[in-house]
N, C-alpha and C positions, 0 to 999 in steps of 0.2 A: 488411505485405507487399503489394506493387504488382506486376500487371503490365500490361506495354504495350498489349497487345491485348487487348480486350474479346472476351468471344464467351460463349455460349447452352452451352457447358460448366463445369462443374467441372473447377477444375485442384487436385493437389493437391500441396505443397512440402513435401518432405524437409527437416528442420532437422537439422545436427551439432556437435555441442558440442564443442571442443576443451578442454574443463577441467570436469567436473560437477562438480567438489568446490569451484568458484568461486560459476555461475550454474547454474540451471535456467530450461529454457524448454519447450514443446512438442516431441515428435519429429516431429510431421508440422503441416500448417495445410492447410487447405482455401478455396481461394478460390471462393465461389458461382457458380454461371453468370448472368451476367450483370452481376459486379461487379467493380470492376478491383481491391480490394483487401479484403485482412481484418488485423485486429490480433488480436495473440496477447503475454501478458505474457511478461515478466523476471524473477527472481527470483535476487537475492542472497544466498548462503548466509555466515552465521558460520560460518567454521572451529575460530575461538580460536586461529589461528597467527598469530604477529608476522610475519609477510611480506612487507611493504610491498604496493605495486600489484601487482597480477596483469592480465595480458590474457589474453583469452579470444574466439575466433576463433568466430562461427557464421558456417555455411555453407548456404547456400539451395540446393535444390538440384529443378529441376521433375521431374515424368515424366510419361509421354503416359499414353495412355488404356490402353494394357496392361500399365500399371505399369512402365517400364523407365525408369528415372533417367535424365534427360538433361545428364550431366557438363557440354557442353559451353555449358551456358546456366546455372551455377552463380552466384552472385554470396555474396559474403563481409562481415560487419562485423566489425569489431573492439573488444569492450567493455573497460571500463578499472573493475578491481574495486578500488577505496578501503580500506586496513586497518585496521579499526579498532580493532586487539588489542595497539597500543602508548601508551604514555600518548595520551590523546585527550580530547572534548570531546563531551559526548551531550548533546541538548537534547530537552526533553519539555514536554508541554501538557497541561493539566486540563481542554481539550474542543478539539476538531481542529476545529468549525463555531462560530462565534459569530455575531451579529446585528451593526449597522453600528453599533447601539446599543450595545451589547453587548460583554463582558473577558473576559480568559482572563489564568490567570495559566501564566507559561514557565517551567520549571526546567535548570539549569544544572548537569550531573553531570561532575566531573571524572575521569575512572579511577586516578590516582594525586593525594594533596594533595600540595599546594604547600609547601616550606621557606618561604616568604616570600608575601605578599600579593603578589597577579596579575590584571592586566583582565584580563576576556576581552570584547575587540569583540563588537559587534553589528550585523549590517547587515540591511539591509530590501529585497525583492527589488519589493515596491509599498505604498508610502508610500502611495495615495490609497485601501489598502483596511484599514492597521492601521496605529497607530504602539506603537514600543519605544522603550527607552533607548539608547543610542549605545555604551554599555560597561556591565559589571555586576562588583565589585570581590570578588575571592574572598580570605579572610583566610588566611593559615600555617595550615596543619595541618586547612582545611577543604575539603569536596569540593562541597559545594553552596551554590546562593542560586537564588533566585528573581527573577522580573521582572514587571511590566507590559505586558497584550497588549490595545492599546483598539482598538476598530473603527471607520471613519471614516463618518462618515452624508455621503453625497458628494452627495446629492438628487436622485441620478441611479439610473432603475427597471435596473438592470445587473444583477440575478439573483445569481448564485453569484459568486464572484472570490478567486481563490485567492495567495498571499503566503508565502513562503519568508523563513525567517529563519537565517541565517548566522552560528556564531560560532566565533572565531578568538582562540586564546592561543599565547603563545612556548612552544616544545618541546611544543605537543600537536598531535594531528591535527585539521581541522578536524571538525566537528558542524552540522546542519541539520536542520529539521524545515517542513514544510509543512501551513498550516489554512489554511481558508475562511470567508468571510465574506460573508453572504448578506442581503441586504434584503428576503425574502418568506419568512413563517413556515412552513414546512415540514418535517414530521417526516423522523429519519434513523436508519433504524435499522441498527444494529450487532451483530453477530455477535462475542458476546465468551467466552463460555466451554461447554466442552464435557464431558461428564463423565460416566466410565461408574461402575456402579454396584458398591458398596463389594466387594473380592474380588476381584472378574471380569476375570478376566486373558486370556481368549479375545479374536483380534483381528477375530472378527466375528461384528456386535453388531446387533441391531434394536431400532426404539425402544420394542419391547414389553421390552424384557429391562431398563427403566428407567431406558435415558440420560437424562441431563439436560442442557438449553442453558439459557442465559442472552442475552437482544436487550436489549439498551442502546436507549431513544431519545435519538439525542446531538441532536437537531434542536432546532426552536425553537419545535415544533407537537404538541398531541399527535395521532398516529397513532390513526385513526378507522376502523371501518369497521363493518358490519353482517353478522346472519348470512347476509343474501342478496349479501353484496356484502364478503367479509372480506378481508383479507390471508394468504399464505402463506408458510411456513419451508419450504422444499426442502433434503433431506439428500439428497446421494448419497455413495455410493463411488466411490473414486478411486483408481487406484496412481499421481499424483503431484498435486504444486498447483494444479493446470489443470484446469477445468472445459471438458470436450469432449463428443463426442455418444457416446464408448465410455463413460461414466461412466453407475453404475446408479442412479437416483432407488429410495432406502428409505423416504423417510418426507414427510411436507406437512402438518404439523398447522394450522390456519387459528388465526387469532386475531381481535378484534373492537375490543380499546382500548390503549395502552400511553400514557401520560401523559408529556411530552419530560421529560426527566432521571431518568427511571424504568426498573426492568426490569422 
């Protein structure tokens, strides 16, 4: 979210969703005094309804400083929700970050098998940071195969570099996934599972009452730190996806080592 005029206030912008049952997004953003823009996520919701495309209308909308919406300076996008609840094409990875040295193997899920053996193309959105196969051949009566994901040592110090791979079969929808590929070893940890404790069916929880997480190091380093100098896991609550400043911070336990492909 941009606006034209800089200035030494907070401004803050109304978001309205014309479909929530498509996307979720923030209902408000706040843009700092003094910067012409802030970002605020998207999120796609599964229905499980065979629907085809949906659109889905947000509307930005300012207000001054005594809260009164300013209609007339409103501005609108238009988003385009993809269905993936008809025969389709899902593509998955055994690590989202690999080394330029460094493989990943891709899988290939069909939502319905095939009467008959079927390519499903493959394309590559940057060649100079992974290479694939061109097609991967799926037999009668099966839903999956795998593939090869190699990373390109390009000898050039470029950091992160991120690579979209695309794939496409007759009578399915298409399927995509995006991983990285990075030439400097650096842990990356991930936020993989959460878990309340055996019974406990109350939906609010502190982490004294024995949740449990789980942090993946998907990275290529392990994750270092000391007791004067540690990392932290920040828990809050939320009533949606978005992480804002009404959200309640419950819990920051530190930690000190986590070994890359370890949790």
């Amino acid at each position: 979210m941009t606006r034209d005029t800089v200035t030494d206030q907070q401004i803050t912008i109304q978001l309205n969703n014309s479909d929530d049952s498509e996307i979720r997004f923030p209902s408000s953003v706040n843009i700092p005094a003094n910067e012409a823009s802030v970002s605020f996520s998207v999120f796609a919701l599964d229905d499980t309804l065979d629907d085809g495309l949906q659109s889905v209308t947000l509307t930005a909308t300012p207000q001054n400083s005594q809260g009164t919406l300013l209609a007339a300076s409103s501005e609108t996008i238009v988003f385009t929700v993809e269905d993936n609840d008809g025969a389709g094409v899902n593509l998955s990875v055994d690590q989202q970050l690999i080394a330029e040295t460094g493989s990943a193997t891709g899988t290939i899920t069909l939502s319905d098998a095939p009467s008959e053996n079927i390519t499903v193309n493959l394309s590559n959105s940057n060649p100079n940071a992974i290479t694939i196969p061109p097609s991967v051949s799926i037999l009668a009566g099966n839903t999956t195969a795998t593939f090869a994901i190699t990373g390109v040592d390009d000898g050039t110090p470029d950091g992160i570099e991120a690579a979209t791979i695309t794939a496409t079969a007759t009578g399915y929808t298409t399927g995509n996934l995006t991983l990285e590929v990075s030439d400097s070893p650096f842990p990356d940890l991930v936020f993989s599972q959460l878990a309340l404790p055996d019974g406990y069916t109350d939906t609010l929880v502190t982490l004294s009452n024995g949740v449990t997480y789980t942090i993946l190091n998907n990275g290529l380093a392990s994750a270092v730190g000391t007791p004067e100098n540690p990392w932290f896991d920040r828990f809050y609550l939320s009533n949606d996806p978005f992480l804002s400043n009404d959200d309640l911070r419950i819990g920051e336990p530190q930690n000190s080592e986590l070994p890359f492909g370890e949790t």
